[in-house]
C-alpha positions as CSV (number, residue, x, y, z in Angstrom):
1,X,26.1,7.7,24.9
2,X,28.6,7.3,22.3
3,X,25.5,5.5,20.0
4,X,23.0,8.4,20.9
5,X,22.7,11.0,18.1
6,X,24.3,14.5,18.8
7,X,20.9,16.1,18.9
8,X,20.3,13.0,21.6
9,X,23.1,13.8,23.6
10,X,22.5,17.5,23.3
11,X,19.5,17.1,25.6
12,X,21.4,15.1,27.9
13,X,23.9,18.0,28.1
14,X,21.3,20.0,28.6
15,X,19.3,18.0,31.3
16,X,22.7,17.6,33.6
17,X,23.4,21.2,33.3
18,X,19.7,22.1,35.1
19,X,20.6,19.4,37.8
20,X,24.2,21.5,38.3
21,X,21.4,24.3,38.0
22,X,19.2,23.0,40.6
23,X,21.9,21.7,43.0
24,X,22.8,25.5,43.2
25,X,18.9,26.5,43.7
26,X,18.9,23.9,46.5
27,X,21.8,25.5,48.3
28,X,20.2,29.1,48.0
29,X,16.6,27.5,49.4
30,X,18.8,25.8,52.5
31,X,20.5,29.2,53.5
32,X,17.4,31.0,53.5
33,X,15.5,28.0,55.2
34,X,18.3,28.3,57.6
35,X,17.7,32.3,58.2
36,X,14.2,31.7,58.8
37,X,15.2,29.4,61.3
38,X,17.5,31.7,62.8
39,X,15.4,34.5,63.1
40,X,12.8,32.5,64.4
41,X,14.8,30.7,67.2
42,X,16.9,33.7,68.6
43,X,12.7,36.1,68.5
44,X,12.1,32.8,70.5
45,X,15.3,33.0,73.1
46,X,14.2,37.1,73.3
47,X,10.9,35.8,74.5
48,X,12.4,33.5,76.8
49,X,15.1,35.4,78.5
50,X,12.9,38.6,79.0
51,X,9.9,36.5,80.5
52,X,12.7,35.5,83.2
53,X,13.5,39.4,83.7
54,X,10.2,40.0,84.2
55,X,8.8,37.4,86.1
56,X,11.0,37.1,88.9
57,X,8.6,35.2,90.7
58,X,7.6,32.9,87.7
59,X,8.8,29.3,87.3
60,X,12.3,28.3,85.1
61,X,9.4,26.2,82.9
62,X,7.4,28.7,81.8
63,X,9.5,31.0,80.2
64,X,9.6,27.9,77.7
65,X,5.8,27.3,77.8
66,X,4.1,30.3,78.7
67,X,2.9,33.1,76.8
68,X,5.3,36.5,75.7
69,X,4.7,39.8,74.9
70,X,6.2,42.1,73.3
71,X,7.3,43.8,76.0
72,X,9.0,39.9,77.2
73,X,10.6,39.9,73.6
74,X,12.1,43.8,73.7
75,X,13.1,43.0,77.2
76,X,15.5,39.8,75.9
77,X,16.3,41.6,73.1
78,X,18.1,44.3,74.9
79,X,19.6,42.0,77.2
80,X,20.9,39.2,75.0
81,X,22.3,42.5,72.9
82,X,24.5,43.7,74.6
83,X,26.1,39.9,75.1
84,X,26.2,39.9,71.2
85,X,22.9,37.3,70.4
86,X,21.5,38.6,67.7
87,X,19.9,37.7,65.0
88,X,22.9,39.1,62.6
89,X,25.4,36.7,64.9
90,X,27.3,34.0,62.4
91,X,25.8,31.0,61.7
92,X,28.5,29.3,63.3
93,X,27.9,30.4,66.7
94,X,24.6,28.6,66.3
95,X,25.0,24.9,66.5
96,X,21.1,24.3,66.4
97,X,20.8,26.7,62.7
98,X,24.1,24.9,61.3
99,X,22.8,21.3,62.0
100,X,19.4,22.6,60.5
101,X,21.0,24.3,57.5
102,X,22.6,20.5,57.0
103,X,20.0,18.6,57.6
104,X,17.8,20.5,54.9
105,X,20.3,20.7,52.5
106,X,20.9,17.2,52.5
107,X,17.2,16.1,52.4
108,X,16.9,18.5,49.6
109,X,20.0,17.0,48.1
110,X,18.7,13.7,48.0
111,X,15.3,14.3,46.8
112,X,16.7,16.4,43.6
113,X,19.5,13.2,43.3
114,X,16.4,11.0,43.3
115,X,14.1,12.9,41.0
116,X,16.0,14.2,39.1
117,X,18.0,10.4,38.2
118,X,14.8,8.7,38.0
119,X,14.0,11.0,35.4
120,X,17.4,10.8,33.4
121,X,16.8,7.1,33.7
122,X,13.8,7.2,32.1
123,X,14.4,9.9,29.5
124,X,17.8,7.6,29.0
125,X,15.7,4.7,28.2
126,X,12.9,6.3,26.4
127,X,15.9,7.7,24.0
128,X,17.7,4.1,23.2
129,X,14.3,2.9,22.5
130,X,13.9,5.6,20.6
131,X,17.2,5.2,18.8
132,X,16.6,1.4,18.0
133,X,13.2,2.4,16.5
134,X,15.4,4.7,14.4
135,X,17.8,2.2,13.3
136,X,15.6,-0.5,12.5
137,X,13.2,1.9,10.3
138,X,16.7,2.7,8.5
139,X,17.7,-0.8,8.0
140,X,14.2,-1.4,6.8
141,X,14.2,1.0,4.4
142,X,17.7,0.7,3.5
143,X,16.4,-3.1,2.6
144,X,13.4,-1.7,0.3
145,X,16.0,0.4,-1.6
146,X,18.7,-3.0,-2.0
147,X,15.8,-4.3,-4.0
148,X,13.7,-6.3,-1.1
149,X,10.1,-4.7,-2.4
150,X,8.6,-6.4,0.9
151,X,10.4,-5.2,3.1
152,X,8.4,-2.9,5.7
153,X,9.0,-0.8,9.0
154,X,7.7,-2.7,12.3
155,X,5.5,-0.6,14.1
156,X,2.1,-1.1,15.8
157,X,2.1,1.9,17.9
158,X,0.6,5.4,16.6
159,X,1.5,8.9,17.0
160,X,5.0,10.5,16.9
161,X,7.9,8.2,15.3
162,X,5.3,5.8,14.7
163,X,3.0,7.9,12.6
164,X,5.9,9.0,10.5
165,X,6.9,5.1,10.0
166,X,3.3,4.2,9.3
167,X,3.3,6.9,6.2
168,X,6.7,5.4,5.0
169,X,5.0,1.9,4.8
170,X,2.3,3.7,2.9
171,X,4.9,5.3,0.8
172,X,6.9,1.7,0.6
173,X,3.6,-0.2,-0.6
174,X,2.9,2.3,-3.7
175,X,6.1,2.3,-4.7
176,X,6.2,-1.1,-4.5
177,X,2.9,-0.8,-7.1
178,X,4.5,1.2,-9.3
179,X,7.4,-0.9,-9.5
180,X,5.4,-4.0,-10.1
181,X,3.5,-2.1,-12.8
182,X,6.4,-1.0,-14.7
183,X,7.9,-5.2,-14.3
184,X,4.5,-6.5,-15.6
185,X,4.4,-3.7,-18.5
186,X,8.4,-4.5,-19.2
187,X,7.5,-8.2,-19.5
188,X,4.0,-7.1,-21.6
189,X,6.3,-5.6,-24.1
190,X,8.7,-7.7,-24.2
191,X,5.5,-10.6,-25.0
192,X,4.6,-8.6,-27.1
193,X,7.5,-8.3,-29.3
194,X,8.5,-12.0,-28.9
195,X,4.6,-12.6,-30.2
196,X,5.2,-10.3,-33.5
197,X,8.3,-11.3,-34.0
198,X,7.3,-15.1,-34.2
199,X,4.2,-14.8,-35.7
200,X,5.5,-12.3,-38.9
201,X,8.9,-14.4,-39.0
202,X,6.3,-17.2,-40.7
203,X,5.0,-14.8,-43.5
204,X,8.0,-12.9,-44.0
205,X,10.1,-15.9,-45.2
206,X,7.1,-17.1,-47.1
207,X,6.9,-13.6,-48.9
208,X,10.9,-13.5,-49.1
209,X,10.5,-16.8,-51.2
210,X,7.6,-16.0,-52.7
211,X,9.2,-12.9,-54.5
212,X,11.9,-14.7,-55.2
213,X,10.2,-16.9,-57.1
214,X,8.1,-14.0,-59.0
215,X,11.5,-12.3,-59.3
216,X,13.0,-15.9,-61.3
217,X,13.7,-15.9,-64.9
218,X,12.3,-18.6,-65.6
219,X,8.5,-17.3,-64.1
220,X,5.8,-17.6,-66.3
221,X,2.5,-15.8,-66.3
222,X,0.9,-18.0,-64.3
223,X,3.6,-18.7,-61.6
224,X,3.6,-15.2,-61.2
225,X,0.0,-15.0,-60.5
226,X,-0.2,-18.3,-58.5
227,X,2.8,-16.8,-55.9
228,X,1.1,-13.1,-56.2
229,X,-2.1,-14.7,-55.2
230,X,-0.5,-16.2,-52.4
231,X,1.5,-13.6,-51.6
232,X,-0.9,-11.1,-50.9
233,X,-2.7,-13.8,-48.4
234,X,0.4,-14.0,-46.1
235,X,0.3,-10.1,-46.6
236,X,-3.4,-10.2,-44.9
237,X,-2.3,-12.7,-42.3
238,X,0.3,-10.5,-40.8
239,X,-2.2,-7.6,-41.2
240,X,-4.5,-9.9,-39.4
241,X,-2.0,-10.4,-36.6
242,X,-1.3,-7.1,-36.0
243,X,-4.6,-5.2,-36.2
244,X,-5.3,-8.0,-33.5
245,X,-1.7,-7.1,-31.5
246,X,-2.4,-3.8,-31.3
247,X,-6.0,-4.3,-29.8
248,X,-4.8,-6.6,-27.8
249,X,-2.4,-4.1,-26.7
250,X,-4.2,-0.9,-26.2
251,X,-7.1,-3.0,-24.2
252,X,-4.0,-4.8,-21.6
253,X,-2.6,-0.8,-21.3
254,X,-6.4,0.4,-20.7
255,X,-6.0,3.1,-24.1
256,X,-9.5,1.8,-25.1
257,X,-12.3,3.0,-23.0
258,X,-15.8,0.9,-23.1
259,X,-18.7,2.9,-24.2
260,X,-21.2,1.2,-22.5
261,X,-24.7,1.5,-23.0
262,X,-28.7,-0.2,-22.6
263,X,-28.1,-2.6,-25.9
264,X,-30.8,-5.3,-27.1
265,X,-29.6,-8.5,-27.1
266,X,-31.1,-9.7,-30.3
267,X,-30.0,-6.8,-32.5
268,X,-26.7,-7.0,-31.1
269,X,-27.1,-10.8,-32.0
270,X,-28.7,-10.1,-35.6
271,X,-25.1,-8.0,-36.1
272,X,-23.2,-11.0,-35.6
273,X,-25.3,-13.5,-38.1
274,X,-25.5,-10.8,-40.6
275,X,-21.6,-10.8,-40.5
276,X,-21.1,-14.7,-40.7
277,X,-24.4,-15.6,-43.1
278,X,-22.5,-15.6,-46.3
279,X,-19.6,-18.0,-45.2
280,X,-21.8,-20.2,-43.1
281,X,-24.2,-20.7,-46.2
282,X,-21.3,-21.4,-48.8
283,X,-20.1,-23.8,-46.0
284,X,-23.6,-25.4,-45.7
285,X,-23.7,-24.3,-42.1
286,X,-26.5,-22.8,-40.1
287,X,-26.3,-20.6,-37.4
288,X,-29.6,-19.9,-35.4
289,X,-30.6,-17.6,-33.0
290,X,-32.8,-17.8,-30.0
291,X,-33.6,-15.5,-27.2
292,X,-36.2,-12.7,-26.1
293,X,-35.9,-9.9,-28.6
294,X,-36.8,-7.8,-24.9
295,X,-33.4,-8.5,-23.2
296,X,-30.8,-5.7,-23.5
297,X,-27.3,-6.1,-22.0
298,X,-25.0,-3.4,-20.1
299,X,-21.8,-3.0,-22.8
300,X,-19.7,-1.3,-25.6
301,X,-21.9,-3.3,-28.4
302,X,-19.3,-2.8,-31.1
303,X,-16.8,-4.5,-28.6
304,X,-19.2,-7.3,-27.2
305,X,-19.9,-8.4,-30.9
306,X,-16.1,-8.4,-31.8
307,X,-15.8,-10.9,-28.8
308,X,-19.3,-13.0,-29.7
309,X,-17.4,-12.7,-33.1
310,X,-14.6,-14.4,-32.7
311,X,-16.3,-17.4,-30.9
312,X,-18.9,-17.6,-33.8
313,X,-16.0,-18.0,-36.1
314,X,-14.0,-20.4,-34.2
315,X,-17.0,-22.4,-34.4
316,X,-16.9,-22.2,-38.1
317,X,-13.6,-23.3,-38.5
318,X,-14.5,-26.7,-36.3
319,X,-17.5,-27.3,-37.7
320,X,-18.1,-29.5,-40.6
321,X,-20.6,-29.0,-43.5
322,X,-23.9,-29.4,-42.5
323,X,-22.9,-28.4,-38.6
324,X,-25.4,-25.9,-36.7
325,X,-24.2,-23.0,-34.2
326,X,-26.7,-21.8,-31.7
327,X,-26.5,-18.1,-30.1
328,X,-28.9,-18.0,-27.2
329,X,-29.4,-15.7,-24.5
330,X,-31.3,-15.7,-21.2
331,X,-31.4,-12.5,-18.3
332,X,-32.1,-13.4,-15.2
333,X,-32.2,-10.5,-12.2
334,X,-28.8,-10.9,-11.4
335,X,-27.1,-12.1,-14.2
336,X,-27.5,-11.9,-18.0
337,X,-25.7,-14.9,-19.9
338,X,-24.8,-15.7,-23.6
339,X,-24.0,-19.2,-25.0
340,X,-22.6,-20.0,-28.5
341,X,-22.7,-24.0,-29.3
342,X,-21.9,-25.9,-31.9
343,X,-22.0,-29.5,-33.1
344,X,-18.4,-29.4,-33.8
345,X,-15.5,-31.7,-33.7
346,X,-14.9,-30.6,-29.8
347,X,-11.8,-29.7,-28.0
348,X,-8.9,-31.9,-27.0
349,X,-9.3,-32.2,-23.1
350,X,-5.6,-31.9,-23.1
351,X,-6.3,-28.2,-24.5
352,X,-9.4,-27.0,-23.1
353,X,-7.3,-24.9,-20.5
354,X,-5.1,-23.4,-23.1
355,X,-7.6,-22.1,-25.7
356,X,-7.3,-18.8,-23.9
357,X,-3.6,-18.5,-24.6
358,X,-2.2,-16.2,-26.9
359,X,-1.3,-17.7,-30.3
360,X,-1.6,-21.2,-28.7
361,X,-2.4,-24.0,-31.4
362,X,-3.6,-27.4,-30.8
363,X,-1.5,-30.1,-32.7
364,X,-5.0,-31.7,-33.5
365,X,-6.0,-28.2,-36.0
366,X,-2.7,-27.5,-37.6
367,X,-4.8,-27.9,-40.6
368,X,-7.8,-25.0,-39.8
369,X,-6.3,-21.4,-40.4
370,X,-6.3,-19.3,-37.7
371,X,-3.5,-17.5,-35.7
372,X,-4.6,-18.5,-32.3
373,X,-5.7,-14.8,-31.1
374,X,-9.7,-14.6,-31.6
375,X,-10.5,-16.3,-28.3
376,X,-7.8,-14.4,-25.7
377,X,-9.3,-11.2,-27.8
378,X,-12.5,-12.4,-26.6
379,X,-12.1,-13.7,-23.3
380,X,-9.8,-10.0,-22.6
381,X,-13.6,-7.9,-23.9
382,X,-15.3,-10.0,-21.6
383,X,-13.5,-9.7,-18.8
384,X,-13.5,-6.1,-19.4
385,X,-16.7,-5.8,-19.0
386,X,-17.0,-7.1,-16.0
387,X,-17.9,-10.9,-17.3
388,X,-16.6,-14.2,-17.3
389,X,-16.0,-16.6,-20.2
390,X,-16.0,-20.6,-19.9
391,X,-16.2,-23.3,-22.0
392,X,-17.1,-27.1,-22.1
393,X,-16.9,-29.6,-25.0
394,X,-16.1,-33.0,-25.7
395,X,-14.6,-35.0,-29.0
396,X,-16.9,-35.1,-31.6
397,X,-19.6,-33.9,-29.7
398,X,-19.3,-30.2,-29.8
399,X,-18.0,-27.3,-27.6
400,X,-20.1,-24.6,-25.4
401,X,-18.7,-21.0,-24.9
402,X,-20.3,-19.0,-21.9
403,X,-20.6,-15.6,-21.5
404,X,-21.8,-14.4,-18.1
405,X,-22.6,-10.8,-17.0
406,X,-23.9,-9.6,-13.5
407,X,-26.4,-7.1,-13.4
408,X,-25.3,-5.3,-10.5
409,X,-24.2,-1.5,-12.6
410,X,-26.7,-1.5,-15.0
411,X,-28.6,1.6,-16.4
């Protein structure tokens, strides 16, 4: 008891105060009972004694088994009277009512005892089950709050306690969410500003030396224009980096929203060569297309040509003169793929499974400029619409990007 809430114990109080209760209602039930009785055995002894007044002829046995009138009953009454039997004699004079008056109170006695323990053992039991439901829902939770996100109520049962414990597990699991949301945002940012940080440290320093330089003494004309020159090309790189950041950003934190629309494929295609025509032809590259101009793609086409982009140019930058690049496309009924290949110098195997890292670098392309962030940009567009991106290549041999996009929301 002393481990039973007060409210708990309250109802105890309260149950053992209707058994005191009903031990009283029992006692009034037995002395009426016994009245009854009384009544009904002394209108029975009337009978009897004035059938033997009245039947002087009749045998001692049938005053007990034959039939009385009333005129037998008033006959007894008046005789037994006057010798003081009546039914306002005390009970004590009556050995027959007392022993009955007993004999019900104590059957009555012992079926309340019974009853009424076998249900204050059950409402006892029900309660500590009860209260160790309780406490282990409070140690669970009290868990969840020390910083054990896991950490859940055990119930199976519905309805009652158990309903209540079910909506704090709800409760436990969205918090949880939230809570994992905010640690994957906290370590986003904090990527994020380890990723600026190293990536404009570079540039800075370079600029930092480069105005030195400009700002020497002994700088001539064309020392200052050499270091100006090269100067304002570290000042596009870390523009470069963070225009690309930033995008990179707002599409992880969902602030960018696709448009998405019906597009055709080989417009959407054209776009791209257009963009890259000039450089590949000064490079004495080629990049072809090839496709059915009827095929339209499901997307944001300013976004799907920034990702188709940035492969187009990676292929650039590993492809020697004379190299070819092929964009083709193909839509099936389920699925709607683009490929971009090239004759390239290939990927490392060692890196294939990192090209997708932010700013990662293979030591085999120190040389080739780049900053390591057009093909997570892509693969991030990709996969934001719904698409997958994968890649195969050998040395020398060339390297095959992969778009693929289901056709299951179309327009």
């Amino acid at each position: 008891m002393r481990n039973l809430e007060k409210d708990t114990r309250m109802l105890l109080y309260g149950v053992a105060v209707v058994c005191v209760l009903s031990m009283l209602f029992v006692f009034g039930i037995s002395s009426v009972l016994a009245k009854t009785y009384q009544s009904s055995l002394i209108t029975h002894d009337y009978g009897v004694a004035g059938y033997l007044l009245n039947h002087d002829d009749a045998f001692v046995l049938s005053a007990f088994t034959g039939e009385k009138d009333a005129g037998d009953v008033l006959s007894g009454l008046k005789a037994l009277s006057l010798l003081g039997y009546h039914e306002a004699a005390p009970i004590q004079l009556l050995p027959a009512v007392s022993a009955y008056q007993n004999q019900v109170l104590l059957s009555l006695i012992f079926l309340l005892l019974f009853v009424f323990g076998a249900l204050f053992t059950l409402l006892l039991l029900y309660l500590r089950r009860q209260h160790r439901a309780i406490h282990s829902a409070e140690c669970a939770i009290r868990e969840f709050l020390d910083g054990n996100a896991a950490s859940r109520i055990a119930c199976e049962q519905t309805g009652g306690w158990y309903s209540l414990f079910h909506q704090v597990n709800e409760l436990s699991a969205i918090l949880s969410t939230h809570a994992e949301k905010e640690k994957q945002t906290k370590e986003f940012l904090q990527g994020m500003i380890s990723d600026v940080s190293h990536q404009l440290k570079t540039p800075l320093s370079a600029l930092k030396m480069y105005q030195e330089i400009i700002g020497s003494p002994t700088a001539g004309p064309k020392t200052v224009m050499d270091f100006s020159q090269k100067s304002l090309r570290e000042i596009k790189r870390m523009e470069a980096v963070v225009h690309t950041l930033l995008t990179l950003a707002r599409l992880d934190a969902g602030m960018i929203q696709m448009q998405k629309a019906p597009e055709n494929l080989d417009t959407l295609m054209q776009d791209v060569l257009e963009r890259f025509a000039v450089r590949a032809e000064r490079e004495g590259k080629i990049i072809a297309l090839s496709g059915s101009g009827d095929d339209t793609l499901f997307c944001d086409a300013l976004w799907i040509s920034e990702a188709v982009g940035n492969i187009v140019k990676n292929a650039l930058e590993h492809t020697g003169p004379g190299g070819r690049i092929n964009i083709s496309w193909e839509r099936s009924a389920l699925m709607t793929k683009l490929v971009i290949q090239d004759n390239g110098s290939g990927i490392c195997p060692e890196d294939l499974y990192h090209i997708f890292k932010r700013f990662y670098r293979s030591r085999f392309s120190q040389d080739i400029h780049g900053i390591g962030l057009g093909l997570p940009l892509a693969k991030t567009i990709v996969e934001l619409h719904g698409g997958t991106i994968s890649v195969a290549s050998s040395l020398r041999a060339g390297t095959t990007f992969t778009l693929s996009f289901f056709n299951l929301t179309n327009e």
